[in-house]
Every structure is written in C-alpha cells, then in structure tokens.
LUMRO-980718 format. One record per residue (C-alpha): residue number from 1; residue in one letter; x, y, z. Coordinates in steps of 0.02 Angstrom, whole numbers, plus 32768, in hexadecimal, padded with zeros to 4 digits. Layout:
! residues N
pos=NUM&code=A&px=X&py=Y&pz=Z
...
! end
This chain:
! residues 199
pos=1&code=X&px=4DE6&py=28A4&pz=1B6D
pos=2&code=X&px=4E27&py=2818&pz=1BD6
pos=3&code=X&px=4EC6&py=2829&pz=1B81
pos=4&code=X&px=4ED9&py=28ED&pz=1BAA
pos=5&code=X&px=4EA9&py=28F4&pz=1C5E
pos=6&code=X&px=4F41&py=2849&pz=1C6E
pos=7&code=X&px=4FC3&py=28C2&pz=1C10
pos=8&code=X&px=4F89&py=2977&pz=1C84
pos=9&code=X&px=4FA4&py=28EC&pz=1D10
pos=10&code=X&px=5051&py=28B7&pz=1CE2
pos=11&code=X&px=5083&py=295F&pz=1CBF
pos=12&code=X&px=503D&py=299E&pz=1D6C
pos=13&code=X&px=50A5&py=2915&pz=1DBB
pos=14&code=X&px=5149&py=2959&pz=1D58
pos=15&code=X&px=512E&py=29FB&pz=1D92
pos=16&code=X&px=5103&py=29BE&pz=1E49
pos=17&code=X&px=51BB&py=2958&pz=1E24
pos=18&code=X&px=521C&py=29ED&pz=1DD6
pos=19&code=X&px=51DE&py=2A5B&pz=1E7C
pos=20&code=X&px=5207&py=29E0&pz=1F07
pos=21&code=X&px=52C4&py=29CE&pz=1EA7
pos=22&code=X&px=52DE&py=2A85&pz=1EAD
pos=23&code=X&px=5296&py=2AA3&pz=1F75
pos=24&code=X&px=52FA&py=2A16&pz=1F9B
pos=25&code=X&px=5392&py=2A58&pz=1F3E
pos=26&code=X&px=5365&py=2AE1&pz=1F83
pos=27&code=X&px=5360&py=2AB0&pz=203D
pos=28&code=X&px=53E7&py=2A4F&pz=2033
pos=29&code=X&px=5464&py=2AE2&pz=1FF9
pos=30&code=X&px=5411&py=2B3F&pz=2096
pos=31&code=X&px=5437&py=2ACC&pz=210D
pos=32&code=X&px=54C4&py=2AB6&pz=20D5
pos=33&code=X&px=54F3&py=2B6E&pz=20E9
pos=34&code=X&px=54C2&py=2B83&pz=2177
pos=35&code=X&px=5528&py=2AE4&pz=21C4
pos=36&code=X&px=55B8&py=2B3F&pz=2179
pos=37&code=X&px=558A&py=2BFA&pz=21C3
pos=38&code=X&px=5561&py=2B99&pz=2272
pos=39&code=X&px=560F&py=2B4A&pz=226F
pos=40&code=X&px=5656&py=2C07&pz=2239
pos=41&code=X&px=55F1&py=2C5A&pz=22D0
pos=42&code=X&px=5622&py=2BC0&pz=2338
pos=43&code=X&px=56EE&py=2BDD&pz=2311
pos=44&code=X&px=56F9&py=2C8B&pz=2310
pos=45&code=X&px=56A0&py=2CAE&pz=23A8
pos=46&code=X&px=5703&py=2C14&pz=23EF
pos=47&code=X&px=5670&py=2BC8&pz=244D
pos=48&code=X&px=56CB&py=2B2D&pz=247C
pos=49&code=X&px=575E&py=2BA0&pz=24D8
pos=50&code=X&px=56AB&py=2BF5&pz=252A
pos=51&code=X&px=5646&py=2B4E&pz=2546
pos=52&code=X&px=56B5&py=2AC5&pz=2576
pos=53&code=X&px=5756&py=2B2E&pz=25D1
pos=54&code=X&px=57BF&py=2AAE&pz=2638
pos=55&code=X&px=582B&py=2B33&pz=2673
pos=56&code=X&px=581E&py=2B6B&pz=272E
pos=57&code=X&px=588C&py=2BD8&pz=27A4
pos=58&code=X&px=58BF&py=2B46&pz=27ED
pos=59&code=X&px=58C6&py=2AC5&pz=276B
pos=60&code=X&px=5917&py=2B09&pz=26B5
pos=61&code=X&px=598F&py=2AD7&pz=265A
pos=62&code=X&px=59EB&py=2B53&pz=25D2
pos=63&code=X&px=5A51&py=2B1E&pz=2555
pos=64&code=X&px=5B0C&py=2B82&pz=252F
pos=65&code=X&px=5B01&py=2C03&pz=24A2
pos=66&code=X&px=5B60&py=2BBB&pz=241F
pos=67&code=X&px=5C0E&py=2BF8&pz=2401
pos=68&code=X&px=5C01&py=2C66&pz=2485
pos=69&code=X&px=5CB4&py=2C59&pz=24E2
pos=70&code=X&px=5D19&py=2CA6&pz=2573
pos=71&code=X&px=5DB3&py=2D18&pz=2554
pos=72&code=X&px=5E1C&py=2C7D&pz=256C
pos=73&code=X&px=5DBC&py=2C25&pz=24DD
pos=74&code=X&px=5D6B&py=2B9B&pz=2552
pos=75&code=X&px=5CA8&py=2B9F&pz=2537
pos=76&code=X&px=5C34&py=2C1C&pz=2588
pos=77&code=X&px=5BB3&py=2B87&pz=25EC
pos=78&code=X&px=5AFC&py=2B88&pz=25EF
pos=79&code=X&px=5A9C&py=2B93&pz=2691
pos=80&code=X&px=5A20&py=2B2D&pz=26F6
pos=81&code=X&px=59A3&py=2B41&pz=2795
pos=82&code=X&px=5A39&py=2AF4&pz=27F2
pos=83&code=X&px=5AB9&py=2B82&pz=27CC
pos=84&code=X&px=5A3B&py=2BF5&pz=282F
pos=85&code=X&px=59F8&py=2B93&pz=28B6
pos=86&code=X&px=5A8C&py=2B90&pz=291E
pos=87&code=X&px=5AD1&py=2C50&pz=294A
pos=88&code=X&px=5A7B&py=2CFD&pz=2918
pos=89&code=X&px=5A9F&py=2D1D&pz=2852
pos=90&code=X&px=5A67&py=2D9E&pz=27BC
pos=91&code=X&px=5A02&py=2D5A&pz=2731
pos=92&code=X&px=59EA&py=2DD5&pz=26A2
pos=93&code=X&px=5973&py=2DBA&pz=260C
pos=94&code=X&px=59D4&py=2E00&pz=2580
pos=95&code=X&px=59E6&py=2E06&pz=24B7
pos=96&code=X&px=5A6C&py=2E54&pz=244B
pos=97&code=X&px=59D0&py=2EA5&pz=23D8
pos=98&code=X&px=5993&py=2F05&pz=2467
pos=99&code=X&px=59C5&py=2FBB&pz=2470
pos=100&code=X&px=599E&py=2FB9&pz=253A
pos=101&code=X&px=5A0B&py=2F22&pz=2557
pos=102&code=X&px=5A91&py=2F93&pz=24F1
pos=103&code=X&px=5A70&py=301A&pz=2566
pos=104&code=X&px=5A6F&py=2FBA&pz=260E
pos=105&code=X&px=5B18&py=2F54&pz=25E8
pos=106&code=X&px=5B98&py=2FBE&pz=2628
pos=107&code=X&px=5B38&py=2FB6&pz=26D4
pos=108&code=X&px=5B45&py=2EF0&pz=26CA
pos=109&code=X&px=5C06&py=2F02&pz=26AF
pos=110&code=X&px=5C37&py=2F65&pz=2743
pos=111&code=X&px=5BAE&py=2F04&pz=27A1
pos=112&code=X&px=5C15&py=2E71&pz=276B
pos=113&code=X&px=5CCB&py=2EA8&pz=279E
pos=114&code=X&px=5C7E&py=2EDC&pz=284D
pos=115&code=X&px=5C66&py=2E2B&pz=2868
pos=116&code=X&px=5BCF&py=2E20&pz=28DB
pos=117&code=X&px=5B87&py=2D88&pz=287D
pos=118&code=X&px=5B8B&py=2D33&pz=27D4
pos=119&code=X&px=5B15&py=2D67&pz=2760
pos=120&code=X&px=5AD4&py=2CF9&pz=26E2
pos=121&code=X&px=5A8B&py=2D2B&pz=2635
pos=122&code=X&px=59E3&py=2CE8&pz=25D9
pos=123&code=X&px=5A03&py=2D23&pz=252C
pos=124&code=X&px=594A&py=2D1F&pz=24F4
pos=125&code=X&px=5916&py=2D08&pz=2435
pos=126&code=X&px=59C8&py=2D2D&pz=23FB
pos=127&code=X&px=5A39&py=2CF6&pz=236A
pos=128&code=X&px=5AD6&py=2C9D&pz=23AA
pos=129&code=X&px=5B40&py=2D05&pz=233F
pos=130&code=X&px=5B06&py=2DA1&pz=2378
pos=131&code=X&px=5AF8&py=2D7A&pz=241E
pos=132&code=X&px=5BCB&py=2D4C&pz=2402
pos=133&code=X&px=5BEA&py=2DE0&pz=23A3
pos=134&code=X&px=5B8E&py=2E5D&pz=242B
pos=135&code=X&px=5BE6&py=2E10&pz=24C4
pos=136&code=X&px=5C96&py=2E0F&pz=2484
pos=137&code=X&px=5C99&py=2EBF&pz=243B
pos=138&code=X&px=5C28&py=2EFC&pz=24E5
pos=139&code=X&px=5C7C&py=2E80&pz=2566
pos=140&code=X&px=5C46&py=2DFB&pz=25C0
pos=141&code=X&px=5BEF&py=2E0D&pz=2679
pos=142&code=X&px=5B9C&py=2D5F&pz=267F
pos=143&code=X&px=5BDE&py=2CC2&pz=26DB
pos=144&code=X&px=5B79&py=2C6B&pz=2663
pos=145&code=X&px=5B0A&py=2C88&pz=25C4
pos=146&code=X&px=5A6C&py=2C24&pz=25B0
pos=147&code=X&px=5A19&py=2C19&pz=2510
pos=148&code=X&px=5952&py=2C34&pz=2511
pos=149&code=X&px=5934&py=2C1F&pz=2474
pos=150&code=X&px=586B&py=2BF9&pz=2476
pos=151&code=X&px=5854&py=2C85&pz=2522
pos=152&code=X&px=5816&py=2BF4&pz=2584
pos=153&code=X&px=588C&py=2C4C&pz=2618
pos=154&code=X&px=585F&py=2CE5&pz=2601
pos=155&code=X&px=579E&py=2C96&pz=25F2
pos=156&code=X&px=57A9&py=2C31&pz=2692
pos=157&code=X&px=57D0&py=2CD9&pz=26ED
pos=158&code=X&px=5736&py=2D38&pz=26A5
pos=159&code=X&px=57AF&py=2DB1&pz=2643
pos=160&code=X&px=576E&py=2E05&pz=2597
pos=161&code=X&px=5829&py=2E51&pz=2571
pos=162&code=X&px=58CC&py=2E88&pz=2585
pos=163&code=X&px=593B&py=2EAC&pz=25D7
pos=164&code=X&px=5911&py=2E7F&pz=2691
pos=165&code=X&px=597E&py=2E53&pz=2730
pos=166&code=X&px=595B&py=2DEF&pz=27B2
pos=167&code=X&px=59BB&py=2DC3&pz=2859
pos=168&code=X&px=59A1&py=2D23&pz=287D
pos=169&code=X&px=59AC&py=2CDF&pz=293A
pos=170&code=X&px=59BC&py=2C3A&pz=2974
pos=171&code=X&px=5943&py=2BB3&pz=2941
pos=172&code=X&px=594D&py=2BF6&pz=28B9
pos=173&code=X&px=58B6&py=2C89&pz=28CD
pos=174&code=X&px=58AE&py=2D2F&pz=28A0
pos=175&code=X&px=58DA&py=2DC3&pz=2907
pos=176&code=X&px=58EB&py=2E4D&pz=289C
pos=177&code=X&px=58B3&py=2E6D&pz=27EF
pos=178&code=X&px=58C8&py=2F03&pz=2787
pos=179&code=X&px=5873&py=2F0F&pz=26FC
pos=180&code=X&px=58C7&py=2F69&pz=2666
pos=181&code=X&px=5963&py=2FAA&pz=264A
pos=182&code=X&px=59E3&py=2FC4&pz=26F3
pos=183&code=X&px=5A1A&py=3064&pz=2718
pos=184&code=X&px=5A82&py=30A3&pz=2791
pos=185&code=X&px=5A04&py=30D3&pz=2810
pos=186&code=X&px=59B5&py=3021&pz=2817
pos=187&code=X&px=5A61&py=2FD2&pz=2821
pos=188&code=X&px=5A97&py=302C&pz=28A8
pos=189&code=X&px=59E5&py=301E&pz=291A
pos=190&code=X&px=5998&py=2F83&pz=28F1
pos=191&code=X&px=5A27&py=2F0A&pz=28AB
pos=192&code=X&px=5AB7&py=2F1C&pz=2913
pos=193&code=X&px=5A6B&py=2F2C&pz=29BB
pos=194&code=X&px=59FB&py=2E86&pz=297F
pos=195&code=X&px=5AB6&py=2E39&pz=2950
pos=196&code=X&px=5B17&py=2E79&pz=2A0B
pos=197&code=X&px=5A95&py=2E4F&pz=2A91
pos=198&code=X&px=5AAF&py=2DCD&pz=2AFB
pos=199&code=X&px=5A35&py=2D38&pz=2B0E
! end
C-alpha cells in the first residue's frame, strides 16, 4: 500500500515536472514574441525619431543626399540651422514619392529663377536614387538638399507630411508656413511679399 501511494507520488511529481516545462516553454516563446513585436511596433512607428528628436529650428544638422549633384557635376550640399539664421530663406519639406510635391515643383522653379531667396530642400523619407532621378529630369530649385532620412526635421516642426513651405526669417524663426502643396495664389500673397519687405 505504502509502495502504491510512493509510485502515484512520483508520478504526480512528473506530471507537476512535465507541466511547469511546457508553461515555461511556453512563456518563454511569449515573451519572447512579444520582445520581438515591441521592437517591430517600436521601429516602424519610429519612436526614437518621436521620443528623443535632437533636431530644432535652430539647431539641425542635415546630411547631403547622396549623389545628388549640380549641373556642373560638383555636389548638391546639405543644410544646417546656420544656412537659415542669417537672411530670410524657403525651406520646403519634400519627397520624390509624393504626387503633391510633383504637382507643386514647377512653382519652386520659377520661384527659384526670381531670385528673392535661396530655398533649401528637406527631402523627407526618400531614397537617394530617386530623389537624383526626380530632380534631374524635373530640375533643380534648391540651394541645397538635406537628407531627413528618420523625419526628425520635419518632427521638430510638428509636421505630419508633405509637401510644406516655410519662409524662414532671421534667427532662424518662422514667418510663414503653408501647409500642403504651393499654388500660385499662395506664392504670390503670402511668400513673396514675406521674401520683399523690408525689416
């Protein structure tokens, strides 16, 4: 009798075994999935670019877009807070898959050969090669072309998209900002005016 309640007692203890191997199996495969979906969520929703941004009007840095070069074949440079802090300038938020950034460019050209003020480009989120391929077949209005690759730009502004245009005064600060595509209309009554006053 002894005998049979020691073996029910050693097989109770196997089973008790057997199912804290498979929960802890078990749990271990779910943590471990849901580190991994975590660090998914965590990339494609780029929470660093939304947490830690150490981009500011006044103190960015954006790197050249590879390739990218003038007509003369010299390189097309990147921008910083410094090109815009000294004299009134364009920035425009741009990207060669946007179908309003297709639509607006022609504006940006002839806003370019008017010559009120450079305009510099943020190419947001963009391939390198595409961003080449669009601005040599379309042209070129940008003093400069500023990769932001990871938005944190576009972030640091409290933009959701593109395209959008800013004239940027002195300090640098903002003192207009349009917000979607230019047209001809907002060129002529908010940008240029912003560009010729005085003071």
């Amino acid at each position: 009798m002894q005998n049979d309640a020691k073996d029910d007692a050693k097989r109770h203890d196997a089973s008790i075994s057997r199912r804290g191997l498979v929960f802890g199996v078990l749990g271990g495969a779910a943590l471990g999935g849901g580190a991994v979906l975590t660090a998914q969520l965590w990339t494609s929703k780029d929470m660093t670019a939304r947490l830690f941004n150490p981009f500011k009007l006044d103190r960015f840095e954006l790197a050249a877009v590879p390739g990218l070069t003038r007509p003369d074949g010299t390189p097309t440079p990147g921008f910083s807070s410094a090109d815009l802090a000294g004299r009134r300038s364009i920035l425009n938020f741009w990207a060669s898959w946007c179908p309003s950034c297709r639509e607006e460019h022609e504006l940006l050209i002839d806003l370019a050969a008017r010559g009120l003020a450079p305009i510099y480009g943020a190419d947001v989120k963009d391939e390198p090669e595409h961003a080449r391929d669009f601005l040599s077949r379309e042209g070129n209005p940008y003093r400069a072309v500023g990769a932001d690759d990871r938005a944190f730009l576009q972030r640091a502004l409290g933009l959701r998209g593109v395209p959008t245009t800013f004239v940027i005064a002195p300090g640098p600060v903002i003192e207009v900002s349009i917000l979607g595509p230019l047209d001809r209309e907002s060129v002529e009554e908010k940008i240029v005016p912003a560009l010729t006053k005085t003071g």
